[in-house]
TORTORVEX-829164 format. One record per atom (N, C-alpha, C): x, y, z; residue number from 1; atom name. Coordinates in steps of 0.05 Angstrom, whole numbers. Layout:
REM residues N
X/Y/Z/NUM/CA;
...
***
This chain:
REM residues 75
1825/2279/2524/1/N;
1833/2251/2521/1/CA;
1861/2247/2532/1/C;
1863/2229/2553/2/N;
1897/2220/2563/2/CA;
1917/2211/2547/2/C;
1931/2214/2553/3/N;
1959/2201/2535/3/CA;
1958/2179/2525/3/C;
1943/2157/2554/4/N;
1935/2128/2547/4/CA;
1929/2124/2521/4/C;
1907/2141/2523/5/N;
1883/2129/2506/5/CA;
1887/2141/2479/5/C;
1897/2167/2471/6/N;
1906/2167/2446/6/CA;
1924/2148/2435/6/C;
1952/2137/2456/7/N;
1977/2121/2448/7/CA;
1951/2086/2441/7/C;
1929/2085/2455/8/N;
1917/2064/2451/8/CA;
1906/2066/2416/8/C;
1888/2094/2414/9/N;
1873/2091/2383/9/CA;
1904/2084/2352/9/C;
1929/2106/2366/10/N;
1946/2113/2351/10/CA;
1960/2076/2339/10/C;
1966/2055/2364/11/N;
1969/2032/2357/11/CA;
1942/2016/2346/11/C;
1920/2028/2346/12/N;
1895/2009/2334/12/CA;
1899/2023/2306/12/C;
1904/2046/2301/13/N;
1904/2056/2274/13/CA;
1921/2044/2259/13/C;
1951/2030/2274/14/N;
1971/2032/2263/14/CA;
1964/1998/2255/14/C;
1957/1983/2269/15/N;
1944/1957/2260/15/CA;
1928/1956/2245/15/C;
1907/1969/2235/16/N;
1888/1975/2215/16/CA;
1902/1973/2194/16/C;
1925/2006/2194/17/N;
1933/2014/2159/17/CA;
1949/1984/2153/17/C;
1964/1972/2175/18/N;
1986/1950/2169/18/CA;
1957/1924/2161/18/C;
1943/1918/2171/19/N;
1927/1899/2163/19/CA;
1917/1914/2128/19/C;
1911/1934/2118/20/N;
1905/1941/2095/20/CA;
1930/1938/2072/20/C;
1947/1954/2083/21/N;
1978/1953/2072/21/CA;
1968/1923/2059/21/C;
1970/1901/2071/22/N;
1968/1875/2068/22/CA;
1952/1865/2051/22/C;
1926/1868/2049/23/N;
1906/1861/2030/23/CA;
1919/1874/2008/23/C;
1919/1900/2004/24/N;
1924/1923/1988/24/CA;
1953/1895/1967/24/C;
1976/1897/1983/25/N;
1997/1883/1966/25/CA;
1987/1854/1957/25/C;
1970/1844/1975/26/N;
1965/1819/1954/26/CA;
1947/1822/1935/26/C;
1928/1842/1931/27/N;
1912/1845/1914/27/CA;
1933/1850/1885/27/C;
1950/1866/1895/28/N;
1978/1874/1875/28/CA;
1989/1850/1862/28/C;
1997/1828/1878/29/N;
2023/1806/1877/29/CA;
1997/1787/1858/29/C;
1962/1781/1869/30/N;
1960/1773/1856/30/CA;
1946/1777/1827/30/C;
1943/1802/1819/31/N;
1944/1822/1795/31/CA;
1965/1814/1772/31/C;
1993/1812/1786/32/N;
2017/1812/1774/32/CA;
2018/1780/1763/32/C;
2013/1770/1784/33/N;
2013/1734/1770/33/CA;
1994/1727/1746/33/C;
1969/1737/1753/34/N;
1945/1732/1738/34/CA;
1958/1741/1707/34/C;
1965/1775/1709/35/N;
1976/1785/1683/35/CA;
2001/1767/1667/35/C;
2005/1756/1686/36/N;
2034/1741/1667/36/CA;
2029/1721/1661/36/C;
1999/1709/1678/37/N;
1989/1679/1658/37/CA;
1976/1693/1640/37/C;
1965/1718/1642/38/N;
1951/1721/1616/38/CA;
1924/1718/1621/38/C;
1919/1709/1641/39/N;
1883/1709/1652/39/CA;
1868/1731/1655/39/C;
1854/1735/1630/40/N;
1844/1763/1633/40/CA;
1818/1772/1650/40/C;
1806/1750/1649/41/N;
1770/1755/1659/41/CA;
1784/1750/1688/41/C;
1803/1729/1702/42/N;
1807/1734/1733/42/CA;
1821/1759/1743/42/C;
1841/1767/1720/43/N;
1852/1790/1731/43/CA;
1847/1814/1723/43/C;
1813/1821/1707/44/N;
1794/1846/1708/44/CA;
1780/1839/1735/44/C;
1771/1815/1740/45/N;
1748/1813/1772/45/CA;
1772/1820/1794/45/C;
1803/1815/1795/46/N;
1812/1824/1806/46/CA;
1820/1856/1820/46/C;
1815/1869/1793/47/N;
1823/1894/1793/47/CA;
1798/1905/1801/47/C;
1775/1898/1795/48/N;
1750/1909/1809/48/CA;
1750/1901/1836/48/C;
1751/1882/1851/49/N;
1759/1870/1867/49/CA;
1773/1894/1895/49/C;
1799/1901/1882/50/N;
1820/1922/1893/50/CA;
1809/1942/1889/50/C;
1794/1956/1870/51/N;
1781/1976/1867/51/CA;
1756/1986/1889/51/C;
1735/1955/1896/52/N;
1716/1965/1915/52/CA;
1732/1969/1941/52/C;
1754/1952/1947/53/N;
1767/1948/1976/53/CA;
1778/1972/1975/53/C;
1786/1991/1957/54/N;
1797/2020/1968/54/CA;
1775/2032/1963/54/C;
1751/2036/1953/55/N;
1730/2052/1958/55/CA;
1723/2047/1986/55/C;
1727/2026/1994/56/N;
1711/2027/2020/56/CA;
1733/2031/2042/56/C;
1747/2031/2038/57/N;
1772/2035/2065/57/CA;
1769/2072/2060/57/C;
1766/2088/2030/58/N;
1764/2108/2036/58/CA;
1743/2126/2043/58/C;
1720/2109/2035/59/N;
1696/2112/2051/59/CA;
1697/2114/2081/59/C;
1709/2092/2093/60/N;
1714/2088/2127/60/CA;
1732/2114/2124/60/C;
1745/2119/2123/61/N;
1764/2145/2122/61/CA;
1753/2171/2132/61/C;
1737/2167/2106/62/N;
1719/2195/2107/62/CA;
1700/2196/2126/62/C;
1683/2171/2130/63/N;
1668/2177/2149/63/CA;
1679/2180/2183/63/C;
1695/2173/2191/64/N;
1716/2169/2206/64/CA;
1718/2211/2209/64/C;
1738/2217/2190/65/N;
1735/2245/2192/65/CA;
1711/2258/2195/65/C;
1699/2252/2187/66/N;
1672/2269/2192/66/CA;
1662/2276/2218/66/C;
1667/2238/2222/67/N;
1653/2248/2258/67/CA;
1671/2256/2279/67/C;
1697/2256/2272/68/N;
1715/2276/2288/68/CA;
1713/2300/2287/68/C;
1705/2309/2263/69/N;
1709/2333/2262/69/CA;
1677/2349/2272/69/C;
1659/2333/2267/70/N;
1635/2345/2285/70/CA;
1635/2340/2317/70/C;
1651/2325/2327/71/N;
1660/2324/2350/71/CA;
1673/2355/2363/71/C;
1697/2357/2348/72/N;
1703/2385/2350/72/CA;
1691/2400/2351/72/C;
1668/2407/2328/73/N;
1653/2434/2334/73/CA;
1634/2429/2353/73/C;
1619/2405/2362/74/N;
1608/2408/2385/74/CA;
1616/2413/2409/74/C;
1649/2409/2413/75/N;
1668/2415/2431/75/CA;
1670/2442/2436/75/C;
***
């Protein structure tokens, strides 16, 4: 793989985590509001909410590694 094209995946990765970063803190900011009104049933659906969105980013993760790394051994 060229220089290009890794410096290409390395800025798509880096847009990804920053696009997550993002969800990730507002799921946080709005956690924190909900708790201080005291809204409990919005801010349990919330927390489940944040809960599936990192199962599945670490899902993509994993599956992500996986197929790199069977790449390699077919390499």
């Amino acid at each position: 793989m060229g220089r290009a094209a890794r410096k290409e995946i390395i800025n798509d990765d880096d847009r990804k985590m920053a696009l997550i970063n993002k969800i990730y803190k507002s799921f946080e900011a709005l956690e924190e509001t909900l708790g201080k009104l005291q809204l409990e049933e919005p801010l349990f659906m919330t927390y489940m909410a944040k809960k599936s969105f990192a199962d599945c980013v670490f899902m993509q993760v994993k599956h992500h590694h996986d197929k790199t790394a069977s790449k390699r051994l077919l390499n």
